[in-house]
N, CA and C atoms of all chains as a GROMACS GRO file, in nm:
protein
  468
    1UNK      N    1  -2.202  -1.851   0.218
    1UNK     CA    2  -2.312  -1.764   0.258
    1UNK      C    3  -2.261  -1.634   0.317
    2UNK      N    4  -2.140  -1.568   0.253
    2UNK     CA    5  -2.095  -1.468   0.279
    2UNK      C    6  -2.092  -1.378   0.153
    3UNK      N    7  -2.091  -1.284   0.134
    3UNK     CA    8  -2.058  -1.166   0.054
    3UNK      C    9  -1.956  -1.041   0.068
    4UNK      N   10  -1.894  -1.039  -0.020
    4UNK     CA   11  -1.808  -0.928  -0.046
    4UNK      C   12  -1.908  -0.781  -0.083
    5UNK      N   13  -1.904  -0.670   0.003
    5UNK     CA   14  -1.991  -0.564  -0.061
    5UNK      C   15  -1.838  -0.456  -0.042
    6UNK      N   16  -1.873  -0.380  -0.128
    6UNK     CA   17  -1.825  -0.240  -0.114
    6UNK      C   18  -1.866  -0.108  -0.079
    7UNK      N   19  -1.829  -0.078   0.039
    7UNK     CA   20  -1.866   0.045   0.101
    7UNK      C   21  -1.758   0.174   0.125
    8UNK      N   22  -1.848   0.276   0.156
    8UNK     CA   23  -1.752   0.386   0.100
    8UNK      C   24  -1.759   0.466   0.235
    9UNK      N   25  -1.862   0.505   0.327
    9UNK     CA   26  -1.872   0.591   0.424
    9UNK      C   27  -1.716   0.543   0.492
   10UNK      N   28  -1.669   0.661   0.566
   10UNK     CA   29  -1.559   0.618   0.696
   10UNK      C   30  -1.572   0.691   0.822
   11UNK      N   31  -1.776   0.698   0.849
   11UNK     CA   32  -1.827   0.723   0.966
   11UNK      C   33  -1.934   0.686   0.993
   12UNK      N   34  -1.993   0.666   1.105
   12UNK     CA   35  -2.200   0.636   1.153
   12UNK      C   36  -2.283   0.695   1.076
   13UNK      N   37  -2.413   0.656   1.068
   13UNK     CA   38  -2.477   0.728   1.084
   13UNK      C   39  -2.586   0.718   1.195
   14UNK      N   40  -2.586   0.813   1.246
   14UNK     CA   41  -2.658   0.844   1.410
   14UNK      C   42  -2.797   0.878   1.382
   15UNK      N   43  -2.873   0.788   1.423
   15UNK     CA   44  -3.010   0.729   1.416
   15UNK      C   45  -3.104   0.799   1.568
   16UNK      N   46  -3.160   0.866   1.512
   16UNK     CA   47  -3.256   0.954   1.636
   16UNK      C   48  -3.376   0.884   1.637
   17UNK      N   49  -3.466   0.889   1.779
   17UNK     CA   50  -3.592   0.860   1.734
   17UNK      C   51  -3.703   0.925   1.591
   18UNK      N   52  -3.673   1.000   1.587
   18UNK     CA   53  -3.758   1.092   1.498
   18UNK      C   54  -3.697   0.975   1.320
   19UNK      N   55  -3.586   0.858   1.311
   19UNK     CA   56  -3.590   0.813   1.205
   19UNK      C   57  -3.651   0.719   1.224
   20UNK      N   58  -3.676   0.629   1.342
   20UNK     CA   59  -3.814   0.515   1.362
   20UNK      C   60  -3.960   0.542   1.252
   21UNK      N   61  -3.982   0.431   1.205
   21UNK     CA   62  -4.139   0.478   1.134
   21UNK      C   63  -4.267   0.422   1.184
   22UNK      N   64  -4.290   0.552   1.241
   22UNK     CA   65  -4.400   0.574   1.297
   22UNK      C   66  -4.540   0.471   1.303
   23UNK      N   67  -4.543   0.414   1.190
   23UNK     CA   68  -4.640   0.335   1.171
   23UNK      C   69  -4.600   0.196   1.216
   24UNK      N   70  -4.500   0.136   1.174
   24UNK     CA   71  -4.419   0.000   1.218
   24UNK      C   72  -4.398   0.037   1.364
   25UNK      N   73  -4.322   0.114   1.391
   25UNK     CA   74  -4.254   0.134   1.541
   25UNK      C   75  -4.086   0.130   1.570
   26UNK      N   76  -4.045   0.079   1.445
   26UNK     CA   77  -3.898   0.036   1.434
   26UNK      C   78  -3.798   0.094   1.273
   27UNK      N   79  -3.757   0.063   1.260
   27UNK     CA   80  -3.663   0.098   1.126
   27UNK      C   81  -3.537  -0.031   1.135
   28UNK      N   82  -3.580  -0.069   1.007
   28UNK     CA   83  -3.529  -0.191   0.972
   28UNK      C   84  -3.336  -0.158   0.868
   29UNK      N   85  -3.231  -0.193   0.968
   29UNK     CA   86  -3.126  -0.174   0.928
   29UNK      C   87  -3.023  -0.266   0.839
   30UNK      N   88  -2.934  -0.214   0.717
   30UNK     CA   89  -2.963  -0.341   0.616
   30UNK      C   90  -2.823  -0.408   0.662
   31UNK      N   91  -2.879  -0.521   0.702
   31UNK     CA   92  -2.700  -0.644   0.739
   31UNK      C   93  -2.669  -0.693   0.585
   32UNK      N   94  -2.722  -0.713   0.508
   32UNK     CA   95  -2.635  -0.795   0.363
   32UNK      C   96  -2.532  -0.716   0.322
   33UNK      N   97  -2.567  -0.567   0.348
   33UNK     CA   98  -2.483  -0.480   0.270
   33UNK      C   99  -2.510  -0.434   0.128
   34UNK      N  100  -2.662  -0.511   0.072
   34UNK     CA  101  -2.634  -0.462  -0.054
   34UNK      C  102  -2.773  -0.348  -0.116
   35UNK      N  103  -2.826  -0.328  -0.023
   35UNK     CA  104  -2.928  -0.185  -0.013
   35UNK      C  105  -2.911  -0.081  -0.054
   36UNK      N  106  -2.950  -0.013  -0.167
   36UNK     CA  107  -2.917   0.095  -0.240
   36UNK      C  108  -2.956   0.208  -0.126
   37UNK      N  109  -3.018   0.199  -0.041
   37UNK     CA  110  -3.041   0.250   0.070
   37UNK      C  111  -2.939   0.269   0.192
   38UNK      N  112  -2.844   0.181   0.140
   38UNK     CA  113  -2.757   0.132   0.304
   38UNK      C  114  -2.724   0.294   0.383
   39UNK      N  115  -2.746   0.288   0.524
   39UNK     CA  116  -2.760   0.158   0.585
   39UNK      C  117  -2.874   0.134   0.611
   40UNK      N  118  -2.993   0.171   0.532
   40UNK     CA  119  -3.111   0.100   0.571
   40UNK      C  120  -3.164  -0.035   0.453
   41UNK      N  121  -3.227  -0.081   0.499
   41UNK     CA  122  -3.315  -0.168   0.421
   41UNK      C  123  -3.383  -0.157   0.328
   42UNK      N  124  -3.349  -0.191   0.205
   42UNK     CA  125  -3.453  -0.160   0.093
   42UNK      C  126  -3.507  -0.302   0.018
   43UNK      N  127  -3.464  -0.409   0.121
   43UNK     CA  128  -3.515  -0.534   0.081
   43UNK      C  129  -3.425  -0.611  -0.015
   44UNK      N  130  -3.304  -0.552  -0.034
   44UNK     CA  131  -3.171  -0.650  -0.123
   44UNK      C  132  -3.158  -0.775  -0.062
   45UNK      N  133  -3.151  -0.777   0.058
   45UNK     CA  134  -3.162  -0.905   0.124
   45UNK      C  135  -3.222  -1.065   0.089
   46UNK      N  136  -3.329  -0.971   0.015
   46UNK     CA  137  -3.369  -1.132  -0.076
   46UNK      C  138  -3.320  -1.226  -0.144
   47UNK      N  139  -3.225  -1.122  -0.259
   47UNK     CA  140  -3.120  -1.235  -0.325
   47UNK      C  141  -3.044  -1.286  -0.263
   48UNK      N  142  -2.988  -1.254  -0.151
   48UNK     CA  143  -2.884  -1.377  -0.029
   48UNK      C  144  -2.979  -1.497  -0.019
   49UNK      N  145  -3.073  -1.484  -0.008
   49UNK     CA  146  -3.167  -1.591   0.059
   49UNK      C  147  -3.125  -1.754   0.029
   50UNK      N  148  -3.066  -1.772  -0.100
   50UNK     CA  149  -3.028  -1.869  -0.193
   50UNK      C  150  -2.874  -1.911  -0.210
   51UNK      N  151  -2.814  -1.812  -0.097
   51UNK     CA  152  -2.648  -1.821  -0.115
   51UNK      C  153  -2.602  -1.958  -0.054
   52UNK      N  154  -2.517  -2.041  -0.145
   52UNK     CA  155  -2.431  -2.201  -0.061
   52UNK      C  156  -2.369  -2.110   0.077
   53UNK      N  157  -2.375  -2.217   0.161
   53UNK     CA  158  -2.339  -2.252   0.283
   53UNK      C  159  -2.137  -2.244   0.229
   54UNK      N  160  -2.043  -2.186   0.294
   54UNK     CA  161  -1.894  -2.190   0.241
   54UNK      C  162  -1.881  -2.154   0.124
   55UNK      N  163  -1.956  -2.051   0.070
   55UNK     CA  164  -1.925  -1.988  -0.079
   55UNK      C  165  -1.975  -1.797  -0.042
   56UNK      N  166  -1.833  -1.719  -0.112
   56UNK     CA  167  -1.861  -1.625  -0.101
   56UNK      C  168  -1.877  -1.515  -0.192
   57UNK      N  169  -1.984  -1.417  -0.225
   57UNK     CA  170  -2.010  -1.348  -0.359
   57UNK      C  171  -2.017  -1.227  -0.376
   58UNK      N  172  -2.017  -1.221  -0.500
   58UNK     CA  173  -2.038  -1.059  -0.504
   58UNK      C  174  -2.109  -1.039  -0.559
   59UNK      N  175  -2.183  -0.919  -0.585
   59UNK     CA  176  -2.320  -0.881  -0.643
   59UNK      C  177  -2.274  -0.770  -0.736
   60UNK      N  178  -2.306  -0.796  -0.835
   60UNK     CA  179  -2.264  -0.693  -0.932
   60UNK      C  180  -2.310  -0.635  -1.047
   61UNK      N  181  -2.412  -0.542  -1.126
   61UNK     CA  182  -2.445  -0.516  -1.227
   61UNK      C  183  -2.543  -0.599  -1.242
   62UNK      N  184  -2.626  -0.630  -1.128
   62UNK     CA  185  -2.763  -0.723  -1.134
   62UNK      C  186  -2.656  -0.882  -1.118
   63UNK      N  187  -2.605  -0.895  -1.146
   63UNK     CA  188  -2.552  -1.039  -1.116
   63UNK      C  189  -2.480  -1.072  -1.005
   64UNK      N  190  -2.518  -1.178  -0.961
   64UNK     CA  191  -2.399  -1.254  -0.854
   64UNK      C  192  -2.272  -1.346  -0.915
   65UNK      N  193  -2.180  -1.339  -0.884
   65UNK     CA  194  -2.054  -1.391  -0.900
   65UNK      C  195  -1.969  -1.503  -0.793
   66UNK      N  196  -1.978  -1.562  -0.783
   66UNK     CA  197  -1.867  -1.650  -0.646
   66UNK      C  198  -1.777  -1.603  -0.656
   67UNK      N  199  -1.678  -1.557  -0.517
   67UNK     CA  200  -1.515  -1.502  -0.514
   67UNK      C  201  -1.465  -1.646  -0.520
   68UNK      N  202  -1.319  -1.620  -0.631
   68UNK     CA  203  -1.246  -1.771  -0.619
   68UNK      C  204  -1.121  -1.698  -0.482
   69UNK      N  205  -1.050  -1.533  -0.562
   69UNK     CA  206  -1.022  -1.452  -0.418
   69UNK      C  207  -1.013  -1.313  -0.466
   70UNK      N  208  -0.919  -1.269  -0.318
   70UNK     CA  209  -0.908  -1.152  -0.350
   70UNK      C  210  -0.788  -1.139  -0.390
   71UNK      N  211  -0.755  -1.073  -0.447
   71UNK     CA  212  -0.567  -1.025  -0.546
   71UNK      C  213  -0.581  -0.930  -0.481
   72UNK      N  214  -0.451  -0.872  -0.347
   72UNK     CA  215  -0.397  -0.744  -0.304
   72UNK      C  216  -0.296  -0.713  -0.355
   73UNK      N  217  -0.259  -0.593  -0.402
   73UNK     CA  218  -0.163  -0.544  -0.440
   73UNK      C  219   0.041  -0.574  -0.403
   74UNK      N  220  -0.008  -0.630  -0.263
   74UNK     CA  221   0.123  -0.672  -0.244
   74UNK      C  222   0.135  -0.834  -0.225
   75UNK      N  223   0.046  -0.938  -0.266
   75UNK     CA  224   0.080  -1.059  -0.288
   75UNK      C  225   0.217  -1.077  -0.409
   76UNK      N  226   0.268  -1.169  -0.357
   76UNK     CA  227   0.406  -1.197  -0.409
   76UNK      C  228   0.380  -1.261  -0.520
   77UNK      N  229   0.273  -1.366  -0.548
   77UNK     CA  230   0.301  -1.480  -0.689
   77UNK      C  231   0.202  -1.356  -0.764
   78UNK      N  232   0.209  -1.247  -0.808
   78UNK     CA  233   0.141  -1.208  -0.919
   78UNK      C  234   0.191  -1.065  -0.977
   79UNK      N  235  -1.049   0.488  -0.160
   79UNK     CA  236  -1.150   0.481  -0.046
   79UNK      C  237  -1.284   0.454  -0.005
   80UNK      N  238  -1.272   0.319  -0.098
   80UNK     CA  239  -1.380   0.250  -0.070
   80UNK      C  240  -1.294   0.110   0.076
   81UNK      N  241  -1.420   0.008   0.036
   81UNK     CA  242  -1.328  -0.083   0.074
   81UNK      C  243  -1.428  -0.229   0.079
   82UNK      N  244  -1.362  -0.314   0.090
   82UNK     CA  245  -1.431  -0.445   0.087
   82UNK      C  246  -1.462  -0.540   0.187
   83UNK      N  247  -1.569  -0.527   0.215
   83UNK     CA  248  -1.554  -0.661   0.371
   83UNK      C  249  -1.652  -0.721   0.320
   84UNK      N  250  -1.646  -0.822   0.438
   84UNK     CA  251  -1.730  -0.977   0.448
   84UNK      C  252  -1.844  -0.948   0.530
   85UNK      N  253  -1.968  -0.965   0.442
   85UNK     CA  254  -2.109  -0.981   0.529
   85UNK      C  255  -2.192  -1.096   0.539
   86UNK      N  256  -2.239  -1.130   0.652
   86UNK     CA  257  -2.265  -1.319   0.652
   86UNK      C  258  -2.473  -1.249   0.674
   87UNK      N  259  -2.506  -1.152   0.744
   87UNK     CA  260  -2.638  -1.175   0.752
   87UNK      C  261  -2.704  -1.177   0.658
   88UNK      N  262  -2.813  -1.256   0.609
   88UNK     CA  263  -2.920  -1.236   0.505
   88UNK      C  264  -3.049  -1.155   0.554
   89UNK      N  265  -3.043  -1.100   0.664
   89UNK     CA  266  -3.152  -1.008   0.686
   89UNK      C  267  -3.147  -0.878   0.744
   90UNK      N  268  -3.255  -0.823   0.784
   90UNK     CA  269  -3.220  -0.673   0.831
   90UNK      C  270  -3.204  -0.681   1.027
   91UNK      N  271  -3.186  -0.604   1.076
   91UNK     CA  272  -3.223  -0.558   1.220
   91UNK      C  273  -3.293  -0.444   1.240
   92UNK      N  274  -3.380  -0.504   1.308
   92UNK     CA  275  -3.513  -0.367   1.326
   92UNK      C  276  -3.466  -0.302   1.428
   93UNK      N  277  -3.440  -0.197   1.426
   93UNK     CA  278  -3.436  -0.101   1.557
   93UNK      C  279  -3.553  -0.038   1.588
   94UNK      N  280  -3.566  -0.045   1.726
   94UNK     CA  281  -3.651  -0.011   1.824
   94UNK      C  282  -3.648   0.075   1.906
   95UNK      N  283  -3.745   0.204   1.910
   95UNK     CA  284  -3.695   0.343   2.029
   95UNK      C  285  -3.590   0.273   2.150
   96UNK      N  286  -3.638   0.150   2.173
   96UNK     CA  287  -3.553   0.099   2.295
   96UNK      C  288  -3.387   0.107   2.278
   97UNK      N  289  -3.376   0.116   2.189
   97UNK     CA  290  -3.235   0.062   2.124
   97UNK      C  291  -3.129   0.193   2.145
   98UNK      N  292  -3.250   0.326   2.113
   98UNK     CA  293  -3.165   0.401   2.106
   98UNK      C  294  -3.075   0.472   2.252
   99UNK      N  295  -2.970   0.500   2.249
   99UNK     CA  296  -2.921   0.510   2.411
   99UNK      C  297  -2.964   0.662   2.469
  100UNK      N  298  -3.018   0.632   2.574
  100UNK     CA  299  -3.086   0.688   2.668
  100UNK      C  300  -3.022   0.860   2.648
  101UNK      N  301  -2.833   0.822   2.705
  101UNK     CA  302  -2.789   0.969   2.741
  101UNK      C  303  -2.780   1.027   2.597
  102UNK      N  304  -2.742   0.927   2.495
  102UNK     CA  305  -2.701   1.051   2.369
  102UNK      C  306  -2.809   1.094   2.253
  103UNK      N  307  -2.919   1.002   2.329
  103UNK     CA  308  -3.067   1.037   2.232
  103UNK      C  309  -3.027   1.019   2.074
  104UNK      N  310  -2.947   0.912   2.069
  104UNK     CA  311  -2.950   0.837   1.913
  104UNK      C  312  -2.869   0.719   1.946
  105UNK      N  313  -2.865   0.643   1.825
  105UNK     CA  314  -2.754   0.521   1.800
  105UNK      C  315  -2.648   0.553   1.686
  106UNK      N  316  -2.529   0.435   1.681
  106UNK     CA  317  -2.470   0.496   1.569
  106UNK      C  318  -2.467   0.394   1.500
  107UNK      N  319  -2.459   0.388   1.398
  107UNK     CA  320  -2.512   0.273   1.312
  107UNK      C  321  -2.379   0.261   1.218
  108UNK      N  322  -2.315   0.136   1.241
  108UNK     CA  323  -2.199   0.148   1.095
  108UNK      C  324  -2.226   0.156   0.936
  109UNK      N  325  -2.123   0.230   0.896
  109UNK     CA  326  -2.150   0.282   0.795
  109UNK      C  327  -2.026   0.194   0.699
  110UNK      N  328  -1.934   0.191   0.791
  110UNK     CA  329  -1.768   0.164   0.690
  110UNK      C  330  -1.736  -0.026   0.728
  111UNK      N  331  -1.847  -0.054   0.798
  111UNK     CA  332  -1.858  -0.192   0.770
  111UNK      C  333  -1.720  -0.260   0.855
  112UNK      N  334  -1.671  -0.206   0.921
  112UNK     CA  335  -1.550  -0.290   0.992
  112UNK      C  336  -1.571  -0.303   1.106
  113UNK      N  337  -1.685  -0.275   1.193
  113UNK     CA  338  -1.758  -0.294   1.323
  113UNK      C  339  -1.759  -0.468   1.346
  114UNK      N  340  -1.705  -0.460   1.483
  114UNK     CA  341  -1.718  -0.561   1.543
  114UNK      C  342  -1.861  -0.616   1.624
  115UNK      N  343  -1.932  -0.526   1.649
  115UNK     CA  344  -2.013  -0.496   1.726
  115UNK      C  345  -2.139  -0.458   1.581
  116UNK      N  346  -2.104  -0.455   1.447
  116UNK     CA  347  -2.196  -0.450   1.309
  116UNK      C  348  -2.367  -0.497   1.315
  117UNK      N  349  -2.427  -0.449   1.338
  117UNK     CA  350  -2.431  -0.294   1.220
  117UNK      C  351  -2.452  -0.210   1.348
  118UNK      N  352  -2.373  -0.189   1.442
  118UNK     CA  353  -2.368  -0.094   1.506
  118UNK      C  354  -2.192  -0.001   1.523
  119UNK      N  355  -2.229   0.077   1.550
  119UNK     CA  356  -2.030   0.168   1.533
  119UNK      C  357  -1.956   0.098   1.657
  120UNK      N  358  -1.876   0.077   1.629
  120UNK     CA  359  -1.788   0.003   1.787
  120UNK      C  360  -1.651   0.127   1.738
  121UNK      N  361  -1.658   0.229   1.679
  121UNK     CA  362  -1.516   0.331   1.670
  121UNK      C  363  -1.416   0.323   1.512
  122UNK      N  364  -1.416   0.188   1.502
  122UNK     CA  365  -1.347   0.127   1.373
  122UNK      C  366  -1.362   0.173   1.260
  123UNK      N  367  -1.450   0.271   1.218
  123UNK     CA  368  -1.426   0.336   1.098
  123UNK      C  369  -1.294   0.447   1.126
  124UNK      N  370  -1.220   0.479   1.245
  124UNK     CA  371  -1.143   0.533   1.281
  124UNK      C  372  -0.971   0.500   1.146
  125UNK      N  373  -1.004   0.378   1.174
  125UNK     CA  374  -0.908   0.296   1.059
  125UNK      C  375  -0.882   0.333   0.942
  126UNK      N  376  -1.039   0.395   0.879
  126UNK     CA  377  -1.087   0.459   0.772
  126UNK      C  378  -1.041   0.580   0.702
  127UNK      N  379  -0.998   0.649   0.805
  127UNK     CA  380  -0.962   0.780   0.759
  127UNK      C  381  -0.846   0.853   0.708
  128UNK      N  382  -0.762   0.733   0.691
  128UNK     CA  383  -0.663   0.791   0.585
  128UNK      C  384  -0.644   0.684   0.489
  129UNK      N  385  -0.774   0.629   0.448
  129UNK     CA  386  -0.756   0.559   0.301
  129UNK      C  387  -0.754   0.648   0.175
  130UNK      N  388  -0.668   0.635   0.060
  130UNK     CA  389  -0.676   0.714  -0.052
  130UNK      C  390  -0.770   0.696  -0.122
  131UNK      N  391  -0.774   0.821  -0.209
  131UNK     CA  392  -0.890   0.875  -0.289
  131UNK      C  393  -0.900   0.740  -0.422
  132UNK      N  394  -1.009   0.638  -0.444
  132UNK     CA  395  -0.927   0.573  -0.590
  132UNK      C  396  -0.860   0.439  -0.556
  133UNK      N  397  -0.865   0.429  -0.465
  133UNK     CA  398  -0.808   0.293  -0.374
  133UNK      C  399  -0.908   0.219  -0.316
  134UNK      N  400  -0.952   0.084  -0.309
  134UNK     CA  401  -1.030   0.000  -0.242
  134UNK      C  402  -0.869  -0.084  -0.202
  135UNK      N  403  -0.970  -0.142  -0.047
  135UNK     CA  404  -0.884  -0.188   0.041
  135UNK      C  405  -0.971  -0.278   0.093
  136UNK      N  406  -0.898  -0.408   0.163
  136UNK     CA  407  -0.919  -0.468   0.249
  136UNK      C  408  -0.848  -0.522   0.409
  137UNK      N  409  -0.984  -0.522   0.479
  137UNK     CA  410  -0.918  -0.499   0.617
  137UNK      C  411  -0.919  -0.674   0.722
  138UNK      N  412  -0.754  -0.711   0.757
  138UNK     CA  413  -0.787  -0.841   0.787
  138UNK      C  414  -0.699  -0.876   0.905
  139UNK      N  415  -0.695  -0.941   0.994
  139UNK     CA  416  -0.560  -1.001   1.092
  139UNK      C  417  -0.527  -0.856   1.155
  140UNK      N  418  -0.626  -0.763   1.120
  140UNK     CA  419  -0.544  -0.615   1.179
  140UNK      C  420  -0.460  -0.568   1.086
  141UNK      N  421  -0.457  -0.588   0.972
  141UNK     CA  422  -0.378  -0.537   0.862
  141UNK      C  423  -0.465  -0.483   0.809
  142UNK      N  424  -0.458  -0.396   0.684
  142UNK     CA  425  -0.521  -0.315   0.579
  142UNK      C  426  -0.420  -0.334   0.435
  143UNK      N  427  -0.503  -0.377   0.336
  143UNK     CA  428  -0.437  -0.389   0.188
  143UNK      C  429  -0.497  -0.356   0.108
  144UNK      N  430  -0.427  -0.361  -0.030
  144UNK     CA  431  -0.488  -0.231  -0.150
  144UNK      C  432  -0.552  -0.361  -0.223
  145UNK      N  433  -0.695  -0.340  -0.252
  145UNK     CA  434  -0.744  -0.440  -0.320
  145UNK      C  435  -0.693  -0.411  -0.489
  146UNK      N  436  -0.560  -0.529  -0.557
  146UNK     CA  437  -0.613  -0.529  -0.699
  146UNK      C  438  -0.719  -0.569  -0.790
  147UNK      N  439  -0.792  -0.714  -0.808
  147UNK     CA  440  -0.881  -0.743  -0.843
  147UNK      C  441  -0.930  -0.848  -0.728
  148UNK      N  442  -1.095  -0.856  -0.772
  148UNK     CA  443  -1.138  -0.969  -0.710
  148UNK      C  444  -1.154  -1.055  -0.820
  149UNK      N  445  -1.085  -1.208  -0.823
  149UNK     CA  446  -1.122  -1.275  -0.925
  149UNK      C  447  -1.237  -1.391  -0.872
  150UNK      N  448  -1.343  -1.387  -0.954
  150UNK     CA  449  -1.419  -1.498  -0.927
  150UNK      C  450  -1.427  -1.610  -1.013
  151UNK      N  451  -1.514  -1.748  -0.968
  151UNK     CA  452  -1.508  -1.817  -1.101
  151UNK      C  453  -1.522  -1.855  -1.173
  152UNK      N  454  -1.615  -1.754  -1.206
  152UNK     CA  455  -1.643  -1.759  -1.371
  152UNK      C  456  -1.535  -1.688  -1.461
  153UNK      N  457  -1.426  -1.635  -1.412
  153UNK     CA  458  -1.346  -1.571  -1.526
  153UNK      C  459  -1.242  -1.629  -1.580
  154UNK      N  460  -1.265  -1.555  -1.697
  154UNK     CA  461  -1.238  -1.696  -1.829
  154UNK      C  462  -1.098  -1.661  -1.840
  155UNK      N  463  -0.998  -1.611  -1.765
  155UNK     CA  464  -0.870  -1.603  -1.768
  155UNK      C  465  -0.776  -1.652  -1.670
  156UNK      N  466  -0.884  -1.739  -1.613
  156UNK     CA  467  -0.795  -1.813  -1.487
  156UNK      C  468  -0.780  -1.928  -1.479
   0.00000   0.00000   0.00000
């Protein structure tokens, strides 16, 4: 019930009152990571809903995938 | 300079005028996903800023590595 996402920013973004919506009262911030919106919420969150408990995925091109791992560049057996 | 981390929530966090801090009249909201303190900035995109252009990385144990592939398992070459 974890996911691998890929993100690109390498800073905040600084959230004023004036980005709260007005009508709700709050602004909903996205934890899955996979919000075409990020970092807000655009409701991606749904497809996690269904993720195994000790299995971790990636979301990709409309599909989910299970990681078996990750291959870094400096692992030795490859 | 992308990069890859692990996200466990399946939902959003609503922020609330309350939330935002008093003296700096905003919040900072992570963006680069290596927050300890997620989805809020705890500084750690600091880490971020001299990743290369064309490079995904992963950040772990306090190390940083060059992601080659992620294999999952469905692929039919493993």
């Amino acid at each position: 019930m974890t996911r691998l996402v890929e993100l690109e920013a390498n800073g905040p973004r600084k959230l004023e009152p004036a980005d709260i919506d007005d009508e709700k009262g709050d602004i909903a911030v996205c934890q899955c990571g996979l919000s075409d919106e990020f970092p807000f919420c655009d409701g991606s969150h749904r497809r996690t809903r269904d993720e195994d408990e000790g299995t971790t995925y990636v979301y990709a091109d409309g599909e989910r995938r299970e990681v078996e791992r990750v291959v870094t560049t400096d692992d030795a057996d490859e």
